[in-house]
C-alpha positions as a Markdown table, in Angstrom:
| # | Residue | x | y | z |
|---|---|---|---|---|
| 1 | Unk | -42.2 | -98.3 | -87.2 |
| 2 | Unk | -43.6 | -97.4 | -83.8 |
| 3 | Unk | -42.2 | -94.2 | -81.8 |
| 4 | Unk | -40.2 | -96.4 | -79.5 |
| 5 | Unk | -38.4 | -97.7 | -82.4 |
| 6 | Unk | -37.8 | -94.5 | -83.8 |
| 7 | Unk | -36.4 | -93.1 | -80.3 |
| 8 | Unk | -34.3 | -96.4 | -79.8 |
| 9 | Unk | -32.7 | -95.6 | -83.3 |
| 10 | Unk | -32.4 | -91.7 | -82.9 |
| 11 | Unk | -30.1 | -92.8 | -79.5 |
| 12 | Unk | -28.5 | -95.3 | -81.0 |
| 13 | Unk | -27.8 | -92.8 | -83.8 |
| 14 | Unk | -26.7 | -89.5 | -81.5 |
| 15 | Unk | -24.3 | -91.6 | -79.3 |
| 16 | Unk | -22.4 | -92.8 | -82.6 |
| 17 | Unk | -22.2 | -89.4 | -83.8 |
| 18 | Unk | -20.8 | -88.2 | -80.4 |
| 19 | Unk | -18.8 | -91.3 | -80.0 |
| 20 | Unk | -17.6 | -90.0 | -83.6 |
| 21 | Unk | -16.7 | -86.3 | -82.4 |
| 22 | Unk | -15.0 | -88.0 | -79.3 |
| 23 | Unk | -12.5 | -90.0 | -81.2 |
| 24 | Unk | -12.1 | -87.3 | -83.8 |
| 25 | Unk | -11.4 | -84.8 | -81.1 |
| 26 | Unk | -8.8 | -86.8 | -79.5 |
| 27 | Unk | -7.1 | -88.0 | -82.5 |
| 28 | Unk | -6.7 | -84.4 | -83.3 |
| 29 | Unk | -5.1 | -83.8 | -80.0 |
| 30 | Unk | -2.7 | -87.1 | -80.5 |
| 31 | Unk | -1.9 | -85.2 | -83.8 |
| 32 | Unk | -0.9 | -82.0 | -81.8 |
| 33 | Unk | 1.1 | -83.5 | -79.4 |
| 34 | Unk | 3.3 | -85.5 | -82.0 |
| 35 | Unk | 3.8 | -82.4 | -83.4 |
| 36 | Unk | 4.9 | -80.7 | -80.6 |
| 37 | Unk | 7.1 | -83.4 | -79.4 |
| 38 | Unk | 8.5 | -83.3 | -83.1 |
| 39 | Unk | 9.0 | -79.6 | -82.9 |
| 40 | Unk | 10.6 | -79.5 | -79.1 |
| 41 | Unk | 13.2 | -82.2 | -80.3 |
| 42 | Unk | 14.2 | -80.4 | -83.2 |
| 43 | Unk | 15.1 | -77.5 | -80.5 |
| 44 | Unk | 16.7 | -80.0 | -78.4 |
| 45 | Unk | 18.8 | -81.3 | -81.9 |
| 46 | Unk | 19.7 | -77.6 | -82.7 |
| 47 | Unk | 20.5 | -76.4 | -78.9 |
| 48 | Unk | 23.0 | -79.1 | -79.0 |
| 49 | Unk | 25.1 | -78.6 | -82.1 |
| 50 | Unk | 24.8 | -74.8 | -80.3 |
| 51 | Unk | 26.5 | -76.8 | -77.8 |
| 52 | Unk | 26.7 | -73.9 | -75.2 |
| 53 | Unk | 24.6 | -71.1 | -73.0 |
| 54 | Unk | 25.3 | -68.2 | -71.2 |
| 55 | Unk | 22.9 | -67.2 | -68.2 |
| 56 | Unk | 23.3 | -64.4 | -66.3 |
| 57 | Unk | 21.9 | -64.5 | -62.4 |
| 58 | Unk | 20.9 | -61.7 | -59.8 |
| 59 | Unk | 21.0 | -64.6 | -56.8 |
| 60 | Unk | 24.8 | -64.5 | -56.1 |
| 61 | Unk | 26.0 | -68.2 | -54.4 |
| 62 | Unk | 22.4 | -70.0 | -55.4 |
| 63 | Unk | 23.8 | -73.6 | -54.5 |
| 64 | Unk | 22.3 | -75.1 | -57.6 |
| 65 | Unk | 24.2 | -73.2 | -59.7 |
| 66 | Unk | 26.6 | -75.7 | -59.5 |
| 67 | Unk | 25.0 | -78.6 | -60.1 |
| 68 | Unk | 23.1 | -77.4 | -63.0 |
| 69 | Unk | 25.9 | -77.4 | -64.4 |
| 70 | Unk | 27.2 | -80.3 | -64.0 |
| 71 | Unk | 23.6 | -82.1 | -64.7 |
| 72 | Unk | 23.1 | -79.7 | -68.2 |
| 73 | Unk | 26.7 | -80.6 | -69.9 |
| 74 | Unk | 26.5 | -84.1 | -68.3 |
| 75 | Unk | 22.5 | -84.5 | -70.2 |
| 76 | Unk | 23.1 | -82.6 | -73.4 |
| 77 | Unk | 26.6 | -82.0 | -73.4 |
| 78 | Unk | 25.7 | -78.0 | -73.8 |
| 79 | Unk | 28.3 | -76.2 | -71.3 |
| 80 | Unk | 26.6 | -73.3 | -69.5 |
| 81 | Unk | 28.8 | -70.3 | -68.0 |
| 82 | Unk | 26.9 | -68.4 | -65.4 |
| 83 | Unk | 27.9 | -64.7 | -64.4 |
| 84 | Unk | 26.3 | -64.1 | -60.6 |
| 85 | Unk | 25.9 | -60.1 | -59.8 |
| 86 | Unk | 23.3 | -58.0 | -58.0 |
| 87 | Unk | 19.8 | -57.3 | -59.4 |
| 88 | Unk | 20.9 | -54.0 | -60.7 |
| 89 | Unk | 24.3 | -55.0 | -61.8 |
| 90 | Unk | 22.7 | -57.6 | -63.8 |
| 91 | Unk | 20.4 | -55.7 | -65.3 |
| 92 | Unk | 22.3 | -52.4 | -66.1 |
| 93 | Unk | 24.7 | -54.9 | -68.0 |
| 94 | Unk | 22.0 | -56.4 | -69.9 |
| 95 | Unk | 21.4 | -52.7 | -70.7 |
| 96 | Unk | 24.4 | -52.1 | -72.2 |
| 97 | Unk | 24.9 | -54.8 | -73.8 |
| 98 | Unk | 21.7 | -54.6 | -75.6 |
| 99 | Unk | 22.0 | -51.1 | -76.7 |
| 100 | Unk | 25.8 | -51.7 | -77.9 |
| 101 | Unk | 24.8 | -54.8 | -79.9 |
| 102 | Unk | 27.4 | -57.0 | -78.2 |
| 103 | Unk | 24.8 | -59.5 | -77.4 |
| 104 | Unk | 26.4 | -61.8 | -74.8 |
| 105 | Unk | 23.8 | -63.3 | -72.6 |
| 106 | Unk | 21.1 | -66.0 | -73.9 |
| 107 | Unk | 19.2 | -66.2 | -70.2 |
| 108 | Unk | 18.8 | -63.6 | -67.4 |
| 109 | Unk | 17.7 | -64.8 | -63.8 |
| 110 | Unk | 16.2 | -62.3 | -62.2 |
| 111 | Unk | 13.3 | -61.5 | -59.3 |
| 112 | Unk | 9.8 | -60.6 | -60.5 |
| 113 | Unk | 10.3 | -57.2 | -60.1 |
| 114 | Unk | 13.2 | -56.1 | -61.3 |
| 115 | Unk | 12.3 | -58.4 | -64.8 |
| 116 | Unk | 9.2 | -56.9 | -64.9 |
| 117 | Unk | 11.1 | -53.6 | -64.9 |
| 118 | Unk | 13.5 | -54.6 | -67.5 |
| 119 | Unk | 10.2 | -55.6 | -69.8 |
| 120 | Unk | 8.7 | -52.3 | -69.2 |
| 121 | Unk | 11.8 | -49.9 | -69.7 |
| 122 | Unk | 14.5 | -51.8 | -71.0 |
| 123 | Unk | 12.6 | -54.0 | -73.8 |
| 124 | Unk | 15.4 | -56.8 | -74.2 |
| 125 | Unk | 13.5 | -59.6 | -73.7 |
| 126 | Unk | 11.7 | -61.3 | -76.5 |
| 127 | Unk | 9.1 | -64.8 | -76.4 |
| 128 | Unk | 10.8 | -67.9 | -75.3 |
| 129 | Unk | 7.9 | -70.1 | -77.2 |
| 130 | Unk | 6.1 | -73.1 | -75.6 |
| 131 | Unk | 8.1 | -75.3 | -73.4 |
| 132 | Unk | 7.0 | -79.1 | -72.8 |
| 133 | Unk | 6.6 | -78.3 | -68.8 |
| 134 | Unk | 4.9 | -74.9 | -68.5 |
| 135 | Unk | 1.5 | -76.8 | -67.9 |
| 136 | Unk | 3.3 | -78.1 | -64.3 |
| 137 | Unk | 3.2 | -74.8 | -62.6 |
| 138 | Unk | 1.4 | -74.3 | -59.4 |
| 139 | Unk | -1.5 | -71.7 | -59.8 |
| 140 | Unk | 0.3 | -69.0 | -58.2 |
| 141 | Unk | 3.1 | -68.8 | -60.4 |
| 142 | Unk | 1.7 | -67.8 | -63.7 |
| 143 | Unk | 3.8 | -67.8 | -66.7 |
| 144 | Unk | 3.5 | -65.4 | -69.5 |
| 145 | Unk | 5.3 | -65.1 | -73.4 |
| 146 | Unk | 8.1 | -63.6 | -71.6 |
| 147 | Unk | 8.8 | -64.4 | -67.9 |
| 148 | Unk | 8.9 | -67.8 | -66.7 |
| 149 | Unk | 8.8 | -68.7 | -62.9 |
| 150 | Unk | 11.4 | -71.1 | -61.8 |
| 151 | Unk | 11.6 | -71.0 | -57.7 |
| 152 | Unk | 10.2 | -68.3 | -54.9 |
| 153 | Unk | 12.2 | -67.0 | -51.7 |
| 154 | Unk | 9.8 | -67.3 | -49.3 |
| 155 | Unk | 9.8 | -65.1 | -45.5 |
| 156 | Unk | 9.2 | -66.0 | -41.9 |
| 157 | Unk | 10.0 | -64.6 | -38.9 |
| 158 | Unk | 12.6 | -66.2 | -36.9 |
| 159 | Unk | 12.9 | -66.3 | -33.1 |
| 160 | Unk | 15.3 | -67.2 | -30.4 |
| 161 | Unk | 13.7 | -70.4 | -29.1 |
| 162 | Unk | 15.4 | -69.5 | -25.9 |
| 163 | Unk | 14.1 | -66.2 | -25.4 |
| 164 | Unk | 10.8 | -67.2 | -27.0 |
| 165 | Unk | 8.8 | -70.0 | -25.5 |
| 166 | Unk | 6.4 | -71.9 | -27.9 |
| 167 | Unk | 3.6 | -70.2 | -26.5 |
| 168 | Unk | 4.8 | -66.7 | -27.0 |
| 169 | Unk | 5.9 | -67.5 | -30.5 |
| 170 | Unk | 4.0 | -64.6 | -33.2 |
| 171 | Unk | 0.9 | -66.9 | -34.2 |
| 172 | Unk | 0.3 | -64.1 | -36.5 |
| 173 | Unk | 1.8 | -61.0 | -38.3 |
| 174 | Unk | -0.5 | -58.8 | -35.9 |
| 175 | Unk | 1.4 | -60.2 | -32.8 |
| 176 | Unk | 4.3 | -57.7 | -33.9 |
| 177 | Unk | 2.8 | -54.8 | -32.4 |
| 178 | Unk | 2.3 | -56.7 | -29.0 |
| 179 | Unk | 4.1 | -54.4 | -26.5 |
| 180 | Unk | 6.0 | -57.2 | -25.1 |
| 181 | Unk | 8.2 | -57.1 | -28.1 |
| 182 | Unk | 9.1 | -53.5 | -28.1 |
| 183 | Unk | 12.9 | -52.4 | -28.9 |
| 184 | Unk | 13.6 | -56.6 | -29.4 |
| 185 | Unk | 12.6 | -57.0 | -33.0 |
| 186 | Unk | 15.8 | -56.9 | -35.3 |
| 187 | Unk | 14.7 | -56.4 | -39.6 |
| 188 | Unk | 15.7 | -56.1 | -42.2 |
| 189 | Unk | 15.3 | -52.2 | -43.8 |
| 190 | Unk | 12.0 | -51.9 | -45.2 |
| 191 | Unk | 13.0 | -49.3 | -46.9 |
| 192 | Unk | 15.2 | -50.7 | -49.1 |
| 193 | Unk | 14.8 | -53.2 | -51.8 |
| 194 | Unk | 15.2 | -56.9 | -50.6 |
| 195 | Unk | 13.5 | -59.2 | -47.8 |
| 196 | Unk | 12.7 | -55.7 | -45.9 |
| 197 | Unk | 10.7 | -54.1 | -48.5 |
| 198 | Unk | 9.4 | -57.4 | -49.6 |
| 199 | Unk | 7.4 | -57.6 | -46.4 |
| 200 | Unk | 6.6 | -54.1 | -46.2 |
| 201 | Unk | 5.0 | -54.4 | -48.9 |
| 202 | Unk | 3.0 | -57.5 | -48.5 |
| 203 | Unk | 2.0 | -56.1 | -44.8 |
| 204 | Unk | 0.8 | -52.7 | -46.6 |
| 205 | Unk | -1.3 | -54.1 | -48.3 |
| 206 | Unk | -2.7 | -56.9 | -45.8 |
| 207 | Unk | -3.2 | -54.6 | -43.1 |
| 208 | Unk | -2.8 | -51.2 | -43.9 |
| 209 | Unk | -1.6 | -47.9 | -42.9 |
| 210 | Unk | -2.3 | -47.7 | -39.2 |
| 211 | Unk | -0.6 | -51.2 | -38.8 |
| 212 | Unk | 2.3 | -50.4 | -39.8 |
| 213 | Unk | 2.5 | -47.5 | -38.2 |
| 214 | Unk | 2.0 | -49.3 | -34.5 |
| 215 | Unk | 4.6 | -51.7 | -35.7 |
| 216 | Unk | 6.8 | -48.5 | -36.1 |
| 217 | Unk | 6.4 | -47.3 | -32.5 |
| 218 | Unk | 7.7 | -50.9 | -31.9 |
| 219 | Unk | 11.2 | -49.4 | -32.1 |
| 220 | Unk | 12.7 | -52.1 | -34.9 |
| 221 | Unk | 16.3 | -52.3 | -35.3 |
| 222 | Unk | 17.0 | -51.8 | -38.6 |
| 223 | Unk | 20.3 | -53.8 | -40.4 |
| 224 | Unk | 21.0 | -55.0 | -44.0 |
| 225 | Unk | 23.6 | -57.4 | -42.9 |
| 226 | Unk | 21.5 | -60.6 | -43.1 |
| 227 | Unk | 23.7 | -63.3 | -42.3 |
| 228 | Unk | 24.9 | -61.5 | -39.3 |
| 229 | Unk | 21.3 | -61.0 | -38.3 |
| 230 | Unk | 20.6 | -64.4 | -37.9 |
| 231 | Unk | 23.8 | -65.7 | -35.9 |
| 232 | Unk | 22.8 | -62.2 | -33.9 |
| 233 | Unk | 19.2 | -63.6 | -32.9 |
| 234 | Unk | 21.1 | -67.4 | -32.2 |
| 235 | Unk | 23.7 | -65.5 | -29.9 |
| 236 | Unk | 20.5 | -64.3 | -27.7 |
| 237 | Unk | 21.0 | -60.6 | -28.7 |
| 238 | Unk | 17.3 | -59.7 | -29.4 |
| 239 | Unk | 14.4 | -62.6 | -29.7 |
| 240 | Unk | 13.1 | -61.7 | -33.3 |
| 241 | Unk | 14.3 | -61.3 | -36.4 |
| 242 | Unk | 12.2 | -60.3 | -39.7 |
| 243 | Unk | 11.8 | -61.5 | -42.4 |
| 244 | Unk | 14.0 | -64.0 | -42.5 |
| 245 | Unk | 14.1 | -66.7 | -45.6 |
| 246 | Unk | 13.5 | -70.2 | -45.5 |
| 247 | Unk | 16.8 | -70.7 | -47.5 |
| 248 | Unk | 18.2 | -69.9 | -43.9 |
| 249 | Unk | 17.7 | -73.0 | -42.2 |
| 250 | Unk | 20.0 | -75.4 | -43.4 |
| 251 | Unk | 22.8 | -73.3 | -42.4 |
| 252 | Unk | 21.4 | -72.6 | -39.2 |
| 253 | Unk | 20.3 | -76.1 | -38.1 |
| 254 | Unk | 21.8 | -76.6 | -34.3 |
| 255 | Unk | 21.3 | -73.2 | -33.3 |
| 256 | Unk | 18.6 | -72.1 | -31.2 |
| 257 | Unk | 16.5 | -70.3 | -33.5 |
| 258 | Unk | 13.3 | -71.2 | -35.3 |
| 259 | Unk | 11.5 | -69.7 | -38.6 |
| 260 | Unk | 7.6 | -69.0 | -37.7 |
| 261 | Unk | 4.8 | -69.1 | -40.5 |
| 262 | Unk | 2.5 | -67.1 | -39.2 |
| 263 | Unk | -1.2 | -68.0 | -39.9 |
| 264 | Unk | -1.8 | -65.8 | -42.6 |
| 265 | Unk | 0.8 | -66.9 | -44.7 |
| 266 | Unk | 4.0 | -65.8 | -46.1 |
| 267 | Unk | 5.2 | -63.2 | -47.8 |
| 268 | Unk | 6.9 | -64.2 | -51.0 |
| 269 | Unk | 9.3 | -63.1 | -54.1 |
| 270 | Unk | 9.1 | -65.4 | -57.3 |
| 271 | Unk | 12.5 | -65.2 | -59.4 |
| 272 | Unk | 12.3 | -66.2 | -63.2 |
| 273 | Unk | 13.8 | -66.9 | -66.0 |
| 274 | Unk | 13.7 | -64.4 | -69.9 |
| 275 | Unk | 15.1 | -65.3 | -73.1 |
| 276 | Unk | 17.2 | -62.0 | -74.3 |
| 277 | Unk | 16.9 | -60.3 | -77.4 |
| 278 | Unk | 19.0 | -61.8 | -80.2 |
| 279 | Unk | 20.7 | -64.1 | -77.8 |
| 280 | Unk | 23.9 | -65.9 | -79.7 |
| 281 | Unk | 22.1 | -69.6 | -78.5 |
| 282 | Unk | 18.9 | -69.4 | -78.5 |
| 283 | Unk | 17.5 | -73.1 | -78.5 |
| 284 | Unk | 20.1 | -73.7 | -76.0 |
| 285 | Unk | 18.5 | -71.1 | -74.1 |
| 286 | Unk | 15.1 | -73.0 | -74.4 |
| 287 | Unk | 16.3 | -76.3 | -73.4 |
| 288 | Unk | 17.8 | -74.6 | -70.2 |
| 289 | Unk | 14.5 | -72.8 | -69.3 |
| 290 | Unk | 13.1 | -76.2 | -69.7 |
| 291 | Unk | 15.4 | -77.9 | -67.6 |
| 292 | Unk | 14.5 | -75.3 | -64.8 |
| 293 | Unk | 11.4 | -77.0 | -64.5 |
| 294 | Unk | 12.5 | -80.1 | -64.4 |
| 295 | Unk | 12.0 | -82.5 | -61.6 |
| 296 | Unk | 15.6 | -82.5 | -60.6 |
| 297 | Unk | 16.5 | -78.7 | -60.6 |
| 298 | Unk | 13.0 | -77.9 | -59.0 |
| 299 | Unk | 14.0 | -81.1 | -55.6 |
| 300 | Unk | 17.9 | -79.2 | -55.7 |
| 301 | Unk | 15.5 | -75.4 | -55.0 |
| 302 | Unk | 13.3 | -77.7 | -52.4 |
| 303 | Unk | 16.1 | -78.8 | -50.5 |
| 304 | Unk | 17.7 | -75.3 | -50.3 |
| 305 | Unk | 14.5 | -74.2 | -48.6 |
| 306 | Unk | 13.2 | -72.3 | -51.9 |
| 307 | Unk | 9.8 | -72.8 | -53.0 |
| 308 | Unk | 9.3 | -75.4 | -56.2 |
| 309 | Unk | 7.0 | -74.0 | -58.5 |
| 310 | Unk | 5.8 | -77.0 | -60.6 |
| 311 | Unk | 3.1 | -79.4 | -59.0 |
| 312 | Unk | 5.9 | -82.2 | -58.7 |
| 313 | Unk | 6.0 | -84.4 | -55.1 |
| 314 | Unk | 8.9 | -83.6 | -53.7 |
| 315 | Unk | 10.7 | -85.7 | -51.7 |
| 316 | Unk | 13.5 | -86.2 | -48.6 |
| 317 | Unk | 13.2 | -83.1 | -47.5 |
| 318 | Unk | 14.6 | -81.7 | -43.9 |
| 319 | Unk | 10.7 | -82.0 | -42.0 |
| 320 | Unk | 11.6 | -78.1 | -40.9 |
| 321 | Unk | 12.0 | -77.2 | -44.3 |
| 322 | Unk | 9.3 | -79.7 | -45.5 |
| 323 | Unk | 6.2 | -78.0 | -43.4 |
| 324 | Unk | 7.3 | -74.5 | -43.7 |
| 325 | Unk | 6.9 | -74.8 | -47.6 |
| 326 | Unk | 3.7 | -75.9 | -46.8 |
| 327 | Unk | 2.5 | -72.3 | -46.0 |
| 328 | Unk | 0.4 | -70.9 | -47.8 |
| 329 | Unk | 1.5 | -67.6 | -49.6 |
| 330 | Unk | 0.2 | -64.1 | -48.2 |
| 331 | Unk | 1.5 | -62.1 | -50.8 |
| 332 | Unk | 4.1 | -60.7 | -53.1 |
| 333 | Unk | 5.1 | -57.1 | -54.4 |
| 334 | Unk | 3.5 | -55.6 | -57.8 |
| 335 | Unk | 7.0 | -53.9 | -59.9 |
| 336 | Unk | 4.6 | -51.1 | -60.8 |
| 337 | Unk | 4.1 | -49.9 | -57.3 |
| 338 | Unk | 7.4 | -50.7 | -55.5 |
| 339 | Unk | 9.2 | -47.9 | -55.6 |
| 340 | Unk | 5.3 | -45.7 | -54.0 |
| 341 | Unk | 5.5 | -48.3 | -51.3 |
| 342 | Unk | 9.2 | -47.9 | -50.3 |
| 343 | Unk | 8.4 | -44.3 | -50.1 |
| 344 | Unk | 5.8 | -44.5 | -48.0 |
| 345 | Unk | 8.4 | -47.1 | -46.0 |
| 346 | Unk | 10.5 | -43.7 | -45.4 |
| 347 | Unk | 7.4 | -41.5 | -44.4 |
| 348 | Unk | 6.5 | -44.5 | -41.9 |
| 349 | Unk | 10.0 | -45.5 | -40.6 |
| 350 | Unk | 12.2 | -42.2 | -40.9 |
């Protein structure tokens, strides 16, 4: 046999033996996925004969409350109750709940920070297993065996478009400090937890120290009353508000006011979803954290003007809405260090 030969059947040989491995490998991956379709619908067969769920929520009115629902019961026939109550409500009664063993709750919703809190000091949280729909989720919301990312607020500036022509508009977060805009900037308290420190934060660590410190000889007018804030920038008060949230702009379409993206992105705050300790329906629970992700729920946070946080198109949005959730993301808070930074937010702005 000449060497040719010998090479021609050596080939011949090697690509059936890969060809071999290739087949093998995905038949062993057909096998996994039957089984993990087999295992997610026995959860799906055993969180209906649980037949209901109990979440509890830190976002008080969240529209889609509603209709999930409605769409949950109306799909599975599982009722779900829903208590709505600030962050720290919700979480001390998680607390005390745990602790007294009258375990009420199967699902908390919660921001990043204060869940990452309640997995740090509170420990009533446990795995929620794999879910069908984890392997959907953008690359900046990362999922871990506890906390699973569901929507993001996400913050803008807005402006009277009266009192601010187009050209004037903040291009970036650096325009701030321009002294044109001194005494007319209305915010939220960076000091405080919500949009105010979200964006203290996220400019802290963008631009630093001295920044922040020109943007507080900028004489901002402090106020925690956020719905007020914004009809007080449509009604011509002052031009700028900050931050404001994209979830604003449906109820403010008609006014004169616009939400800005500046160009280095926005500043965010993801909210997720935790399966509690010994919760009384806990494949319900699973099927609802599923359902989260789920192309419907993740169009109903779309349309609100919250971020979606799978890779799904979505679709029929308001074209406002649509290109602002375009931005890209500047930054978000770390649980660890917020309460250092809204310290240093009362050495900065006393």
């Amino acid at each position: 046999m000449s060497p040719s030969d010998r090479n021609s059947r050596f080939s011949i040989s090697r690509r059936a033996a890969l060809l071999g491995l290739a087949g093998g490998a995905a038949m062993l991956a057909a096998i996994d996925r039957a089984r993990a379709e087999d295992e997610w619908q026995k959860i799906v067969t055993a969180a209906k004969k649980e037949g209901h769920v109990v979440l509890y929520s830190a976002f008080v009115g969240l529209a889609t409350h509603q209709e999930l629902k409605k769409d949950f019961e109306a799909t599975y026939g599982i009722t779900v109750d829903i208590l709505e109550a600030r962050a720290s409500e919700v979480r001390e009664r998680i607390r005390i709940e745990q602790a007294a063993g009258r375990f009420a709750a199967d699902v908390s919703e919660n921001g990043r920070t204060t869940t990452t809190l309640q997995i740090a000091q509170d420990h009533v949280f446990e795995p929620y297993g794999p879910l069908p729909s984890t392997g959907r989720l953008k690359s900046e919301f990362k999922n871990d065996e506890i906390r699973l990312p569901v929507f993001a607020i996400i913050y803008g500036i807005l402006v009277n478009t009266r009192l601010v022509k187009p050209e004037d508009e903040p291009k970036s977060w650096l325009d701030l400090i321009d002294p044109r805009w001194k005494g007319k900037i209305l915010s939220d308290d960076f000091r405080a937890l919500g949009g105010g420190g979200v964006l203290f934060y996220v400019l802290m660590e963008k631009f630093g120290r001295d920044f922040m410190e020109k943007l507080a000889r900028q004489d901002l007018k402090f106020s925690r009353e956020i719905p007020a804030n914004e009809r007080r920038i449509a009604r011509g008060e002052l031009p700028i508000y900050l931050p404001d949230s994209l979830t604003s702009i449906p109820g403010l379409k008609g006014l004169p006011v616009k939400l800005v993206a500046p160009k280095e992105g926005l500043p965010y705050i993801g909210y997720d979803l935790a399966l509690l300790k010994n919760a009384p329906h806990p494949n319900a629970a699973r099927l609802l954290m599923e359902h989260y992700l789920g192309k419907k729920m993740q169009q109903s946070f779309a349309d609100l003007g919250l971020l979606p946080v799978t890779t799904d198109t979505q679709s029929q949005l308001d074209s406002a809405v649509a290109e602002l959730e375009k931005s890209k993301l500047l930054g978000t808070t770390d649980a660890t260090q917020m309460d250092k930074m809204l310290a240093l937010a009362r050495e900065v702005f006393p």
